[in-house]
N, CA, C and O of each residue as an XYZ file, in Angstrom:
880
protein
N      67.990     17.823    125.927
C      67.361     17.772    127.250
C      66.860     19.156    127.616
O      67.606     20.131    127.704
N      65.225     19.188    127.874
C      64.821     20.457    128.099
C      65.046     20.854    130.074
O      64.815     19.972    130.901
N      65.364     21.829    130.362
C      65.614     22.171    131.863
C      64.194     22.677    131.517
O      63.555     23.065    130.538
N      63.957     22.348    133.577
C      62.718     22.933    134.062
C      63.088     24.571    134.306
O      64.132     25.111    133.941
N      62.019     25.188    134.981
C      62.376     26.524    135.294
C      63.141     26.681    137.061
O      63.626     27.743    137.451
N      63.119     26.066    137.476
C      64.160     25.544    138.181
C      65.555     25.427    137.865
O      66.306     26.318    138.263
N      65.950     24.599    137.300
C      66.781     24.199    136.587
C      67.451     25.817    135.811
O      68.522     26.299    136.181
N      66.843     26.257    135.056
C      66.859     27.580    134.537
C      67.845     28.740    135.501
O      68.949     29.187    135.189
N      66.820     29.116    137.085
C      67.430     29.582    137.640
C      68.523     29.672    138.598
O      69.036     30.626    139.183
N      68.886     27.553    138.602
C      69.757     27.460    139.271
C      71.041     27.666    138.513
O      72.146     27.837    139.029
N      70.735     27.625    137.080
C      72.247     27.630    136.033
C      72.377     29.315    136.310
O      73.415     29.806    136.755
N      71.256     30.060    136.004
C      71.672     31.591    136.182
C      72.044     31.935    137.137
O      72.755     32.933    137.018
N      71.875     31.469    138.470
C      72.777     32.199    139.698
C      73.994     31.332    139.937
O      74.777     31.658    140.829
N      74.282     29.903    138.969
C      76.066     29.640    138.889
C      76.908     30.931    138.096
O      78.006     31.415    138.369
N      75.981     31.263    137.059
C      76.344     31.758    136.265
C      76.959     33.341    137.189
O      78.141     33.616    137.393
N      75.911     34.057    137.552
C      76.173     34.973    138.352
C      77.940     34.871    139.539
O      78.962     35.518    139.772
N      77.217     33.539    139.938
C      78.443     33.642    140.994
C      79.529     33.147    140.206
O      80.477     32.732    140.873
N      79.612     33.098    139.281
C      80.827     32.680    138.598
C      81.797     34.208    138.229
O      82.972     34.526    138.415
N      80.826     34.761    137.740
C      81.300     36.123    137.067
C      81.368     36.921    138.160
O      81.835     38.024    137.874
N      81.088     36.792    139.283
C      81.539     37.825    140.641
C      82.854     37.135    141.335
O      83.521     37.547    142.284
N      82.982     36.118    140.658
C      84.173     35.164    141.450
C      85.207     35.832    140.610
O      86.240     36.249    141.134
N      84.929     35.983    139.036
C      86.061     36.053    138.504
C      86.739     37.692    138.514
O      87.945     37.923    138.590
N      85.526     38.859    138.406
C      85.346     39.744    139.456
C      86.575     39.803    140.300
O      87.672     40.283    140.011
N      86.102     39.109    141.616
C      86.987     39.221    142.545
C      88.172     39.165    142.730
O      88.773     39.844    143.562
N      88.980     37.827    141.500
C      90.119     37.493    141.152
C      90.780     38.428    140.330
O      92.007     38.527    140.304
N      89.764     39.338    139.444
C      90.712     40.511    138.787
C      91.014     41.919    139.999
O      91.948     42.683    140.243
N      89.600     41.678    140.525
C      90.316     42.861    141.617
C      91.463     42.640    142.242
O      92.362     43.476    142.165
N      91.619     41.442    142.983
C      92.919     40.800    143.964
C      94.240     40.989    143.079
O      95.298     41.430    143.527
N      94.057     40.652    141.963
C      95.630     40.144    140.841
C      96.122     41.447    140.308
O      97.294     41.790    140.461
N      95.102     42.293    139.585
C      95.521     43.675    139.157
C      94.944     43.099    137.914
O      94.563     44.128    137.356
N      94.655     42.189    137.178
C      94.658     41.357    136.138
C      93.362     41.982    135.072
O      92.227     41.981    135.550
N      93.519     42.409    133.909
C      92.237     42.903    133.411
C      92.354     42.195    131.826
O      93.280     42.149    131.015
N      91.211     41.774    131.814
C      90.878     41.169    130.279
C      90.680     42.728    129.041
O      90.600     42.576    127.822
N      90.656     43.542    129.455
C      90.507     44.912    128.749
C      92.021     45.440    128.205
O      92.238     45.935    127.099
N      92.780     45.257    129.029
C      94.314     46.047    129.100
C      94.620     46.442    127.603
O      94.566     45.578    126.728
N      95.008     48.021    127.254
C      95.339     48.257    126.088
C      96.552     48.179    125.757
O      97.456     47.887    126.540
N      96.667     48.390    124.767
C      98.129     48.433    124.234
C      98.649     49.767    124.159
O      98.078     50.738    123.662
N     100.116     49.723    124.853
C     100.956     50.836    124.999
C     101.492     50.985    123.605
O     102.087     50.071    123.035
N     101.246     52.261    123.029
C     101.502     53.246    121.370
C     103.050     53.433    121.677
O     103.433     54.260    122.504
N     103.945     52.591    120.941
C     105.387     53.531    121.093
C     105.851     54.897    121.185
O     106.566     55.626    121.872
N     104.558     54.893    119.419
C     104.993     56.282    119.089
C     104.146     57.637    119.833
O     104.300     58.806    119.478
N     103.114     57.114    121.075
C     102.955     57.901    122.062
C     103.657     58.161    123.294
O     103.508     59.218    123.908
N     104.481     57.158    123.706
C     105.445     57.303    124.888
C     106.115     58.628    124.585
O     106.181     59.178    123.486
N     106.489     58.952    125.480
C     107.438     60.358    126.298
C     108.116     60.110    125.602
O     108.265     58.941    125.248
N     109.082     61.493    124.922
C     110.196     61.333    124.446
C     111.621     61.517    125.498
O     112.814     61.437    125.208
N     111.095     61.730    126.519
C     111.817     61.638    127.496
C     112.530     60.934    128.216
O     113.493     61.186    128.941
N     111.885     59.854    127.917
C     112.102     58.206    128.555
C     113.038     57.387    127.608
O     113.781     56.495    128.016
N     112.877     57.958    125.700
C     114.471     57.508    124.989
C     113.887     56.839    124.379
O     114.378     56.835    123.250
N     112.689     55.931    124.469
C     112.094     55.631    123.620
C     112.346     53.894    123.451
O     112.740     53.151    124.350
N     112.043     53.546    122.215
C     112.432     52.126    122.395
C     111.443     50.660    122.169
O     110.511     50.749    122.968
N     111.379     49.878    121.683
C     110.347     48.275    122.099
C     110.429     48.241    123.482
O     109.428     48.340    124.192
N     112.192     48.030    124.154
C     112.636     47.978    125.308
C     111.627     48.970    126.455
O     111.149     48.489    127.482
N     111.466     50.210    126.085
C     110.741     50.986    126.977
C     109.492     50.849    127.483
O     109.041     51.222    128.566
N     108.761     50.022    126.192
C     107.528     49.782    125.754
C     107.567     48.807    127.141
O     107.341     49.237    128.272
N     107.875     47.514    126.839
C     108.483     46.346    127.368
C     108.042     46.884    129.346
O     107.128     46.816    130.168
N     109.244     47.313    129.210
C     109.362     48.188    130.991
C     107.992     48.676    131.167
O     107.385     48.047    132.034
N     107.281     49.674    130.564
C     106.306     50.593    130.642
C     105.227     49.705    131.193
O     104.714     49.934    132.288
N     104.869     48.654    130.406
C     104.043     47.505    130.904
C     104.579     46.490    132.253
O     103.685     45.700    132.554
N     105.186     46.419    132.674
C     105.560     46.116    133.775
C     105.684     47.065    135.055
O     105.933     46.728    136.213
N     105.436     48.394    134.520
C     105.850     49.411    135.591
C     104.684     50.065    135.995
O     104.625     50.956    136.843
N     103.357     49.383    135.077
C     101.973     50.318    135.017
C     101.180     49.316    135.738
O     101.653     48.214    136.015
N      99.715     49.747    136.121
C      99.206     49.109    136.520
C      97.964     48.665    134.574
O      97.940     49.277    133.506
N      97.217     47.416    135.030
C      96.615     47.212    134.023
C      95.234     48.523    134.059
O      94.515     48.893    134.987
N      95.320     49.006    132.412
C      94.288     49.644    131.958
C      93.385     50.159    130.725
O      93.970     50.213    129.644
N      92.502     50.411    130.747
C      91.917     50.300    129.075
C      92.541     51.574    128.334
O      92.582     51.618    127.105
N      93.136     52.850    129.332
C      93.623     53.903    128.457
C      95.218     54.163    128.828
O      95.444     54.134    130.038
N      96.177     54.374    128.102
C      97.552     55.334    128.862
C      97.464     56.776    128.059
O      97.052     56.875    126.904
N      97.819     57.626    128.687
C      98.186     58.718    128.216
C      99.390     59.017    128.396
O      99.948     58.572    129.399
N      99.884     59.590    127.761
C     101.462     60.362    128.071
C     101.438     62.027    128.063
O     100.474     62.679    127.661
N     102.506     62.518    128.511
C     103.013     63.720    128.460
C     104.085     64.953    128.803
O     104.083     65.639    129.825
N     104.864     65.033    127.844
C     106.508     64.994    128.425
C     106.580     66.444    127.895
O     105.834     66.858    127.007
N     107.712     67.326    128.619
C     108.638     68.236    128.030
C     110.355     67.634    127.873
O     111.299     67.542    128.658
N     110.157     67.334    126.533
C     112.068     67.375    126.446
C     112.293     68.390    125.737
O     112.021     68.750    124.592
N     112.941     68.872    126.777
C     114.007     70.386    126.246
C     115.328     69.783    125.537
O     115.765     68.633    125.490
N     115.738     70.852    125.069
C     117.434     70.678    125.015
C     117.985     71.796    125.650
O     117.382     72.863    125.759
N     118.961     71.612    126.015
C     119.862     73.632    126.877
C     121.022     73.942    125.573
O     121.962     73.252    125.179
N     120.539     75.195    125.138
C     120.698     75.602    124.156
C     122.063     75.909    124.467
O     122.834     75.407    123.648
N     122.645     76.597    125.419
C     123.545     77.870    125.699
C     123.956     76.976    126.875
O     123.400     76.506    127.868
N     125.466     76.945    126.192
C     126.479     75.979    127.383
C     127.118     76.779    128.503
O     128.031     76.293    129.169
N     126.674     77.935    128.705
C     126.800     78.239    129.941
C     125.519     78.929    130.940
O     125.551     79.995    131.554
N     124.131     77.670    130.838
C     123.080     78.575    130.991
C     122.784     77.116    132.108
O     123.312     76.041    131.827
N     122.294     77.198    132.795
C     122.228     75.688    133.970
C     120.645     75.654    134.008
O     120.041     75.477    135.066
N     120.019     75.831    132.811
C     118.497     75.770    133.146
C     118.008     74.220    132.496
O     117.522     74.642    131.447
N     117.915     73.478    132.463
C     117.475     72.050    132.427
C     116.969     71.214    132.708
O     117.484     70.444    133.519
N     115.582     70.946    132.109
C     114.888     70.200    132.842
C     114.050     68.906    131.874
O     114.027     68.914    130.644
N     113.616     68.195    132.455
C     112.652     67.345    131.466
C     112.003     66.028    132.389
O     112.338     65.245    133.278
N     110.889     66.359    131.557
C     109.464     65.620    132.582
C     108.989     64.272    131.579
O     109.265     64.018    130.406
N     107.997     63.408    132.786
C     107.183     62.514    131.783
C     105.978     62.372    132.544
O     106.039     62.430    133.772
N     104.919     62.196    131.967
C     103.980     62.015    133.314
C     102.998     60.936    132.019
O     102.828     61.172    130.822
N     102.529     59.810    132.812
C     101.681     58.564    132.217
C     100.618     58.507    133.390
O     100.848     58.351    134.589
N      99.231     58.693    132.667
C      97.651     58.348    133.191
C      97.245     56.959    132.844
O      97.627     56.279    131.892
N      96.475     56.686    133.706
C      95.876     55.139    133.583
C      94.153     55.694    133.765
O      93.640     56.224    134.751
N      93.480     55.323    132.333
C      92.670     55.669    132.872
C      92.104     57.062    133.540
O      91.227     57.138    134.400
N      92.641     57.865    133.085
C      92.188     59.744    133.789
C      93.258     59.850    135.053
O      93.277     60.951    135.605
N      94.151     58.833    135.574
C      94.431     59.008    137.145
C      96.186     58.863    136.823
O      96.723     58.010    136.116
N      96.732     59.788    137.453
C      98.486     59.624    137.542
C      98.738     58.391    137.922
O      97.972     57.792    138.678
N     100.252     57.662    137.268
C     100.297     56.528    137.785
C     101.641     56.459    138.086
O     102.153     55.875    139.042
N     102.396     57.340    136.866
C     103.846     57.170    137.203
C     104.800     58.410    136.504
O     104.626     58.921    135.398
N     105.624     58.657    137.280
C     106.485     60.343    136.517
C     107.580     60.223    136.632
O     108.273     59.647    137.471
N     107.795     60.793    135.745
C     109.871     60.863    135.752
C     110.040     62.435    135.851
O     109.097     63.223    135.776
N     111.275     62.762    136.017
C     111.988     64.289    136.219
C     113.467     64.055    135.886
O     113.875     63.116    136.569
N     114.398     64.546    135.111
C     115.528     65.054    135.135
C     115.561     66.403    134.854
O     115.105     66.924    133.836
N     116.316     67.174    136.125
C     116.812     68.453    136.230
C     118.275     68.235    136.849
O     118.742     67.460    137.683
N     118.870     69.456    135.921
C     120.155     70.162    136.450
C     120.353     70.913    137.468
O     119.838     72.006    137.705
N     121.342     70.143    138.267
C     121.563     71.447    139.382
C     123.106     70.881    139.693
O     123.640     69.834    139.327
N     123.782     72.345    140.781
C     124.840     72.376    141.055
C     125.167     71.200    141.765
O     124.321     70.797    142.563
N     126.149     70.608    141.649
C     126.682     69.203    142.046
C     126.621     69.252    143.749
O     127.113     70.288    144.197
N     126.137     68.375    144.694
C     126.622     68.210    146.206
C     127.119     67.018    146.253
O     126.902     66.326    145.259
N     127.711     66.565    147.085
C     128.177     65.111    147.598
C     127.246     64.133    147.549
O     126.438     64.136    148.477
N     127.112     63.121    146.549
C     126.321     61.839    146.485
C     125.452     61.267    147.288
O     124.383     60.715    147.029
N     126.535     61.613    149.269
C     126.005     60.922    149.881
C     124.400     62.145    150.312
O     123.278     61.660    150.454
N     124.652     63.566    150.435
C     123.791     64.210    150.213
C     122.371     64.124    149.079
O     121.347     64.613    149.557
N     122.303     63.808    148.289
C     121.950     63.679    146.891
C     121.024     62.772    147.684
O     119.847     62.883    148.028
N     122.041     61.746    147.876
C     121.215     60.387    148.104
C     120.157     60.295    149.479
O     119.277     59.450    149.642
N     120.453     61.216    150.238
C     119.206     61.522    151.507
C     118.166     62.341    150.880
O     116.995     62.062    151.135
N     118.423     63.269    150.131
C     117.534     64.386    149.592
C     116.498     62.916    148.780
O     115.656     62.419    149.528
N     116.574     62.530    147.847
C     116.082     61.030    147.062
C     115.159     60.606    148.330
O     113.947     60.825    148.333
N     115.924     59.903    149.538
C     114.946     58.751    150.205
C     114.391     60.016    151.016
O     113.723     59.601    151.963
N     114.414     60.750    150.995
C     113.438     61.587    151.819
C     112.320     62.334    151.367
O     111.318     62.768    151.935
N     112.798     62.379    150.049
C     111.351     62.347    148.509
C     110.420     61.310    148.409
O     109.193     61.338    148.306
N     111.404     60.179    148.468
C     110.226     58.998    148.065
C     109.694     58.118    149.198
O     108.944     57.171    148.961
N     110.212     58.543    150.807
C     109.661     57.851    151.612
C     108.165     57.548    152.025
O     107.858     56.516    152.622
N     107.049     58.752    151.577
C     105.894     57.970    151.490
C     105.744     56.892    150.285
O     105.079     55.874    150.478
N     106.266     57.093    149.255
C     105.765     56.148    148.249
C     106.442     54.526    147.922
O     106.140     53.763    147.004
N     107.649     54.297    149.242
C     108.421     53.473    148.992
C     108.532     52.326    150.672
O     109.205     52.542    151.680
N     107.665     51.253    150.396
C     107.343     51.001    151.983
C     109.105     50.373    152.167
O     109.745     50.693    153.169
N     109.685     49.532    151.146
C     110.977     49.026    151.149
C     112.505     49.914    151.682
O     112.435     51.096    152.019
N     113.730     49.202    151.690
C     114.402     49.777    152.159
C     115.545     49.877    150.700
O     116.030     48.917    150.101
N     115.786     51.589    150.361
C     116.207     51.804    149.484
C     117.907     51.209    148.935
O     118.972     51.365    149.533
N     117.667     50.541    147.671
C     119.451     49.675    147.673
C     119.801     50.419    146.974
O     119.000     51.009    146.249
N     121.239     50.680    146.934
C     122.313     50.961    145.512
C     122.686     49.877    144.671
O     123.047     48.710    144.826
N     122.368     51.067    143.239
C     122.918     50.397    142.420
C     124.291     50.953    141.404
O     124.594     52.142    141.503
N     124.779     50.407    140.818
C     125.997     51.102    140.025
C     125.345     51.772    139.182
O     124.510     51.113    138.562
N     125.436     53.079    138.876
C     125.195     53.990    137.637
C     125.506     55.496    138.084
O     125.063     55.879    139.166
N     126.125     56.207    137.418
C     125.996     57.620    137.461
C     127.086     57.511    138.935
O     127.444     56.463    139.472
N     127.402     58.727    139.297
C     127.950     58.868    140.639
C     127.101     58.411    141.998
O     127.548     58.275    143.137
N     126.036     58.260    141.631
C     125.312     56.908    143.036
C     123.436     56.991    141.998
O     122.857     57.710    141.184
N     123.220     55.740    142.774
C     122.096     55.853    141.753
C     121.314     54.440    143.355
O     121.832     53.469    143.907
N     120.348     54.916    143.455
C     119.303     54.479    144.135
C     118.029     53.642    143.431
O     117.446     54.133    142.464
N     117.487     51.826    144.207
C     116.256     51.743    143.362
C     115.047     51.236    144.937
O     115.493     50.578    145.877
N     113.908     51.609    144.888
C     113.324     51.324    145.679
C     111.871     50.876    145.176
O     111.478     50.766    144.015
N     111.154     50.637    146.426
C     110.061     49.302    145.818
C     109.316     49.930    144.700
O     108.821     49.385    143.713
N     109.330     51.179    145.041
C     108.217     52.371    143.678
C     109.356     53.543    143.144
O     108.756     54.557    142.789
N     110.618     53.644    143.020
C     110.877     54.548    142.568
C     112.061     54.051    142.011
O     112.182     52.836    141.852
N     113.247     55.089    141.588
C     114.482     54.702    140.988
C     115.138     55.672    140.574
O     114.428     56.341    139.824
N     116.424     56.206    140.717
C     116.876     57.481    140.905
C     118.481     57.207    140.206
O     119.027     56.105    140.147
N     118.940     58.250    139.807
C     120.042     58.292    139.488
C     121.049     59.711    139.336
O     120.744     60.578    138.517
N     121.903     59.806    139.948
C     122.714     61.167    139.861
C     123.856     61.287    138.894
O     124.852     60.640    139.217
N     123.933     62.004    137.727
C     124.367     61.877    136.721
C     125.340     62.938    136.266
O     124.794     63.880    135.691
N     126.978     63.025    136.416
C     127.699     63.766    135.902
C     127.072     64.406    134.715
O     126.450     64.000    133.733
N     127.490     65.630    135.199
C     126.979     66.587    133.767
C     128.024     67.598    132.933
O     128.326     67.440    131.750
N     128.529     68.707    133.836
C     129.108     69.806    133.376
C     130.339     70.313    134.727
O     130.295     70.818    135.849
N     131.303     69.833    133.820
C     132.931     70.270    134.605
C     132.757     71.995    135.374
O     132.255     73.007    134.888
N     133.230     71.829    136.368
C     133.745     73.059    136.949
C     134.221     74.176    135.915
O     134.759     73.587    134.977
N     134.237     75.604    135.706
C     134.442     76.652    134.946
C     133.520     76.482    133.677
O     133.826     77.248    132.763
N     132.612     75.763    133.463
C     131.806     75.772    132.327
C     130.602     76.662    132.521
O     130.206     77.353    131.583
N     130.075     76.674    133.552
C     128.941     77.017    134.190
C     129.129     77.866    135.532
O     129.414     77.285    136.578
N     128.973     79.163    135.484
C     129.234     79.640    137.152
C     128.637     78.725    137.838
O     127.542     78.307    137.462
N     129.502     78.039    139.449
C     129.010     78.084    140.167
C     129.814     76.751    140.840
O     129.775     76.355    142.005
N     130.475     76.264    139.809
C     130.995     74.989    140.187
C     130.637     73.945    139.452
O     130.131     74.308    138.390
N     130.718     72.324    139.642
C     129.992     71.508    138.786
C     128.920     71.404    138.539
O     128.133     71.985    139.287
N     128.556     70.882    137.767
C     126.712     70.293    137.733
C     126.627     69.082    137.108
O     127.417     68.545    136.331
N     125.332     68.631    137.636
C     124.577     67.309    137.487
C     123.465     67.111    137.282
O     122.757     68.117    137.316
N     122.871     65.963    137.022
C     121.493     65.590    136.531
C     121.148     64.810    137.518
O     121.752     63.789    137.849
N     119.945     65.356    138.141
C     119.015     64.385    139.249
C     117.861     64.023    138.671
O     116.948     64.840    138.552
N     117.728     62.420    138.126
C     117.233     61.784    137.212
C     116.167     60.938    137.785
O     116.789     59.891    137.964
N     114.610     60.655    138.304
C     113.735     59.985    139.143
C     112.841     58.964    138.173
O     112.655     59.017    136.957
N     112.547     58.386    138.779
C     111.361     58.153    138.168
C     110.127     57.590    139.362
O     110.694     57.328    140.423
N     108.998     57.411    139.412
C     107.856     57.422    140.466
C     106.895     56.616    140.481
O     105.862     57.285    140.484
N     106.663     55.488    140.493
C     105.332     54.824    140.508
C     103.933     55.083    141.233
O     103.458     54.000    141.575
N     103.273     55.953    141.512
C     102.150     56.624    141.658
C     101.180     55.288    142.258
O     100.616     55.101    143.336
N     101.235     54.886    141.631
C     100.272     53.294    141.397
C     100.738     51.930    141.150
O     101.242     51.727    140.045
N     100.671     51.067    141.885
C     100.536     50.089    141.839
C     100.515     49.087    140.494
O      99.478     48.762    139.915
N     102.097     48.591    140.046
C     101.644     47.719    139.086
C     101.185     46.537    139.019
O     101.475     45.921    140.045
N     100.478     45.801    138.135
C     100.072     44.379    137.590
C     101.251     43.524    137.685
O     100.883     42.406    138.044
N     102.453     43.577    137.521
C     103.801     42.680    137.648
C     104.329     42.544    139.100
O     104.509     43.249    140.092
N     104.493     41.164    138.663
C     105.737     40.941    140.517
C     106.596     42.214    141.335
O     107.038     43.309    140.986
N     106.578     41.666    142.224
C     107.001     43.274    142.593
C     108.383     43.171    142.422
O     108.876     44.297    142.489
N     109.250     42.271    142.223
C     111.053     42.186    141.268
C     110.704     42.739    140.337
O     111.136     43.889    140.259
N     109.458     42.094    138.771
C     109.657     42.755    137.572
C     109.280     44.159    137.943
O     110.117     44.913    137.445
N     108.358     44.830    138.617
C     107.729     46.020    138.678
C     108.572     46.667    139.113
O     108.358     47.846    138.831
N     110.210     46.424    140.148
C     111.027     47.451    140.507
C     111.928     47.535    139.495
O     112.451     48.608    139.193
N     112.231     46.217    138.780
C     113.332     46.276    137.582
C     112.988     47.185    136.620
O     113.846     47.721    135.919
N     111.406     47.493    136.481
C     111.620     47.973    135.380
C     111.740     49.346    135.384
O     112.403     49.951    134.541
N     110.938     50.044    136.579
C     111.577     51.065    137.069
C     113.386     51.229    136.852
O     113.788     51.969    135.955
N     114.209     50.613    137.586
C     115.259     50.863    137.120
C     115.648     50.891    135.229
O     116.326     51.825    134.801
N     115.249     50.032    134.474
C     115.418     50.353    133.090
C     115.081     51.936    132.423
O     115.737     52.603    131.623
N     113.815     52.211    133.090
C     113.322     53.451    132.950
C     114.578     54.584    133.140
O     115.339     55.091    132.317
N     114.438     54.741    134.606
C     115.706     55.512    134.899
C     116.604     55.463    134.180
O     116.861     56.638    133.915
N     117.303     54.808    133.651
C     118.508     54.590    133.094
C     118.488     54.763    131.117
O     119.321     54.805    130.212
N     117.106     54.811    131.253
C     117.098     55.000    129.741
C     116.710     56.813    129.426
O     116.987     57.585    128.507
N     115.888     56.947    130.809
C     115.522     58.447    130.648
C     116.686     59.741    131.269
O     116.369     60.929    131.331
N     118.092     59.175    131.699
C     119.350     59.360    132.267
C     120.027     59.835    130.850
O     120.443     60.954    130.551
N     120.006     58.665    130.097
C     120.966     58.242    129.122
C     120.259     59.470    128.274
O     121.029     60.428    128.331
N     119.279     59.745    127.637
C     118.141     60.688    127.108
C     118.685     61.889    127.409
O     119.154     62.559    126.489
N     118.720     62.393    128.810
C     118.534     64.006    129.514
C     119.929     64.271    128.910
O     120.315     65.156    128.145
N     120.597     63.179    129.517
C     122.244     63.428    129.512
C     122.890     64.187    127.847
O     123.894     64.855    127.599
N     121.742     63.679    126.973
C     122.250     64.068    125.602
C     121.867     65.593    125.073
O     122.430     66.476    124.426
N     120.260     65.344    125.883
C     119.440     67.045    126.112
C     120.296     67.731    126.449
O     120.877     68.328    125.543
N     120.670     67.918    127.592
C     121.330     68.507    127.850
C     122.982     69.040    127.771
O     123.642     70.054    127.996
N     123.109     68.030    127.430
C     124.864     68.293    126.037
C     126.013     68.043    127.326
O     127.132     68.551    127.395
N     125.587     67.418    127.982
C     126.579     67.404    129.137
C     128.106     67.187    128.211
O     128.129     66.680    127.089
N     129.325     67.684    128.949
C     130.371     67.099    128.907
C     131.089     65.915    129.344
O     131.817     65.142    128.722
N     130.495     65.973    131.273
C     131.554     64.838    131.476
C     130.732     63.265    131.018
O     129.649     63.055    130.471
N     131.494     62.609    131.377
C     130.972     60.666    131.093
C     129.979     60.953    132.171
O     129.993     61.573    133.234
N     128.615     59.865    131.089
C     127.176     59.516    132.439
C     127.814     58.814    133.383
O     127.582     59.128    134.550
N     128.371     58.163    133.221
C     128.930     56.888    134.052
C     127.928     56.058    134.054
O     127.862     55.407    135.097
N     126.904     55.772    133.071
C     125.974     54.908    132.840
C     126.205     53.385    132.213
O     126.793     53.206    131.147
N     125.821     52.638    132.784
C     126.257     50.960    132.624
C     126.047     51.123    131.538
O     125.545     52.232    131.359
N     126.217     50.382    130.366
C     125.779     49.132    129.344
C     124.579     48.866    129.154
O     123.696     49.216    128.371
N     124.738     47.909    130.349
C     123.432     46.968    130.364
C     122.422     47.243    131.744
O     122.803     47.957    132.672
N     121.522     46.787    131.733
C     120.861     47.066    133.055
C     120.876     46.111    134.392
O     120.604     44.912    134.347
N     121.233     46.816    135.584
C     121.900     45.884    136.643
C     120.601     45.318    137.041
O     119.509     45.846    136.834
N     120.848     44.037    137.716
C     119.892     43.357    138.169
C     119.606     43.858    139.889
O     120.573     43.908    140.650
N     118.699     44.085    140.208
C     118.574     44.750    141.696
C     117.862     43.653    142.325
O     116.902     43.089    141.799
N     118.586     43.212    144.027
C     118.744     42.018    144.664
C     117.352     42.937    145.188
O     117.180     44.137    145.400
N     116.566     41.854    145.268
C     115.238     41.964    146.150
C     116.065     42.513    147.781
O     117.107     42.032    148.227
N     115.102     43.797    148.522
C     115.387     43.969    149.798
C     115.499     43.286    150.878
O     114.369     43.059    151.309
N     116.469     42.748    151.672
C     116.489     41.994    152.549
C     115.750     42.196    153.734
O     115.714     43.406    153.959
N     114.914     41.301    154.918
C     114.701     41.400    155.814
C     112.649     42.352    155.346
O     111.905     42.698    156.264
């Protein structure tokens, strides 16, 4: 059956509005027919690495045709030197999307720790921050996930104890539910915890779970 030229231009502007419809539905969802594949063996070595990480990483990103990575993992050479630190930073596309940090510092009270945290991430976290079990208090919120991590006994280090203040940051907006997109944040944390904790040669126990806790969606 031959179409008139009519016919012609009414199929080309379905056609049009079809592909601005679908357009629209990838803008709304986060959803991209392009999305690349996350390189294991490019992830941060900071983060511990893993399928598992991989796994999280894609749930914690938003969809995009490029990731980049870029980490410092140190180790602290000299067990009585409190300099410790280690980064991760992942691009989507040329643009920050999400960062981690573990640094050492002199130990304060948890419940301290834990205001210094929600008072870091209160622009980036519209939710109300829960606890979870890990480390001596460990925090997860709608974009971030935190953990405070026994490190180094009293008389090891002038100054008193020390610890690892362990973050991680969602910058951007992921493609996953916003349960999988905070869970996986928490996996992160807890894998890039478990990581520093070894960098850095700590003595005492992480007090790091097993397995990874399930975090109850925020109430209200």
């Amino acid at each position: 059956m031959k179409l008139g030229r009519k016919g012609l231009i009414v199929g080309a502007a379905a056609i049009v509005l079809l592909g601005g419809a679908s357009l629209a539905v990838a803008q709304l969802t986060g959803f991209s027919e392009e999305r690349a594949d996350i390189d294991s063996a490019a992830v941060c070595k900071a983060l511990g690495g893993g399928d598992d990480i991989v796994a999280a990483l894609r749930d914690a990103l938003p969809d995009a045709s490029n990731y980049t990575f870029q980490d410092t993992d140190k180790v602290r050479s000299d067990p009585r030197n409190s300099s410790f630190n280690s980064d991760c930073s992942v691009w989507v596309d040329g643009k920050t999307a999400l960062v981690t940090s573990a640094e050492m510092m002199r130990s304060d009270p948890p419940e301290l720790w834990r205001e210094g945290v929600v008072a870091d991430n209160e622009s980036l976290s519209a939710g109300q921050a829960r606890d979870f079990s890990a480390g001596d208090s460990a925090l997860s919120g709608d974009s971030f996930a935190a953990i405070y991590v026994p490190c180094v006994p009293s008389g090891t280090i002038p100054g008193g104890n020390y610890s690892l203040s362990v973050q991680v940051r969602a910058v951007q907006r992921s493609a996953a539910p916003a349960d999988a997109a905070q869970q996986s944040l928490v996996k992160l944390v807890l894998s890039a915890a478990e990581h520093a904790h070894k960098q850095a040669k700590c003595d005492l126990p992480s007090k790091l779970p097993s397995e990874v806790p399930v975090i109850s969606p925020a109430s209200g």
